[in-house]
C-alpha positions as CSV (number, residue, x, y, z in Angstrom):
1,X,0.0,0.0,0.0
2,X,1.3,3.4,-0.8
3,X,2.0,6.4,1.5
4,X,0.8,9.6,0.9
5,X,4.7,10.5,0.9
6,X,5.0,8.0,-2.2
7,X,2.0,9.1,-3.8
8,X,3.2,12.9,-4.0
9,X,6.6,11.4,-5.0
10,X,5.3,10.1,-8.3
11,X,3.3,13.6,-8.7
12,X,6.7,15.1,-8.1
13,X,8.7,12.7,-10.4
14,X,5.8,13.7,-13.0
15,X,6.8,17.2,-13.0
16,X,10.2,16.6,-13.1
17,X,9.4,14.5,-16.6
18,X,7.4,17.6,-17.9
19,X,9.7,20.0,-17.2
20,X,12.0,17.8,-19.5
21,X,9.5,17.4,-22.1
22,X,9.4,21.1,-22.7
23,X,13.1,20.9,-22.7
24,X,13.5,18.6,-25.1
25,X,10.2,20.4,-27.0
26,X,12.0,23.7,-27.0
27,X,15.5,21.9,-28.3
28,X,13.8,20.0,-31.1
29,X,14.4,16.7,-30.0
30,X,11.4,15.2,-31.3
31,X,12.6,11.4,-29.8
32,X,13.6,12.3,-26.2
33,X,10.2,13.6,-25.9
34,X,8.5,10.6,-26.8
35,X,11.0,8.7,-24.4
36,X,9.7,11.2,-22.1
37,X,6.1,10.5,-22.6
38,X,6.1,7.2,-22.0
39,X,8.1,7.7,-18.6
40,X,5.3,10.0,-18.2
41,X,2.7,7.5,-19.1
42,X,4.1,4.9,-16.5
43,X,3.7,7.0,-13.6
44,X,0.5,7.6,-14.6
45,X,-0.3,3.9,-14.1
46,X,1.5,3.7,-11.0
47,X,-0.7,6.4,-9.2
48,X,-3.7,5.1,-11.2
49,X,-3.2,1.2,-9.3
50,X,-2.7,2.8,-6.1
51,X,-3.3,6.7,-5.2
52,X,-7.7,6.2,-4.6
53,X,-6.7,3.8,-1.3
54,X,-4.3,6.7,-0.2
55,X,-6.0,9.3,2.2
56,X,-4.1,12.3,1.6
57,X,-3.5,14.9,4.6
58,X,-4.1,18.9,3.9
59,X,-0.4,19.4,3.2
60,X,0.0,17.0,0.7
61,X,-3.1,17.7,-1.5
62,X,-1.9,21.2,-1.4
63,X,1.0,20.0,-3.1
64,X,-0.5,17.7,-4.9
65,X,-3.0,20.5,-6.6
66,X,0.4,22.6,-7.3
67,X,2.3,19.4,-9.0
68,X,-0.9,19.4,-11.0
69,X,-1.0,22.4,-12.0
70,X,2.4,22.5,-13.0
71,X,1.7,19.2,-15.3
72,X,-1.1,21.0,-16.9
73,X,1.2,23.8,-17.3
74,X,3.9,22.1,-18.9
75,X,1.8,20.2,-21.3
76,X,0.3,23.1,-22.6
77,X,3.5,24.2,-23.2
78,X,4.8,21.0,-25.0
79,X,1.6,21.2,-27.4
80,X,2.5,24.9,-28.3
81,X,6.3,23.5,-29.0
82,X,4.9,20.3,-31.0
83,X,1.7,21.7,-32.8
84,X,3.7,23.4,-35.8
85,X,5.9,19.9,-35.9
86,X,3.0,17.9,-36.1
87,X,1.3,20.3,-38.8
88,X,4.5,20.2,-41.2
89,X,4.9,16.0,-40.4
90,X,1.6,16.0,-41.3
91,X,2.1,18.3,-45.0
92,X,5.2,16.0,-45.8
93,X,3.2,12.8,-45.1
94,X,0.4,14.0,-47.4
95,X,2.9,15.1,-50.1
96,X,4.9,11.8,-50.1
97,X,0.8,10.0,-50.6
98,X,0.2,12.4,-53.4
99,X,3.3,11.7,-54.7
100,X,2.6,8.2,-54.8
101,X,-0.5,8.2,-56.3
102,X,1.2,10.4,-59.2
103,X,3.4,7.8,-59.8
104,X,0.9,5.3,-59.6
105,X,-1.1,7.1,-62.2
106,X,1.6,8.4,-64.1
107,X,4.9,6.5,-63.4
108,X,7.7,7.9,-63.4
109,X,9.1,10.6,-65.7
């Protein structure tokens, strides 16, 4: 069973791994973010098997709510960084299709 100690140590490990997301948003590198995200993901799992049979005392859901907000912060942040990345991946896959079906149609020159 977890302590409330452990559960706001997973909170606090999950900002730590958003602040790097952004970090790794802001620099570009497209991979350690999705390294990131999945480190992400598995604390997610870990509070969601045992954080609902932890009572949490006034102290720590303060800092729990804080942690929280910081998460939200950061992804918000991350999806600014990553929305114009994901527009242009999105352009070249839809050229390299239309591509394609030119060559399909037309073969090549």
């Amino acid at each position: 069973m977890f302590t409330s100690q452990q559960v706001i140590a997973v909170y606090d490990r999950m900002v730590e791994l958003t602040d790097r997301m952004v970090a790794a948003a802001t620099s570009g590198n497209w991979d350690e973010l999705a390294l990131l995200e999945r480190q992400c993901a598995a604390q997610i799992e870990i509070l969601k098997a045992s954080e609902a049979e932890v009572e949490l005392p006034a102290p720590v859901r303060q800092q729990k709510v804080r942690n929280i907000r910081a998460i939200l912060d950061n992804d918000r942040k991350i999806r600014d960084l990553s929305m114009p990345w994901m527009a242009h991946l999105s352009a070249l896959i839809s050229n390299t299709r239309t591509q394609g079906r030119l060559l399909g149609a037309y073969g090549t020159v």
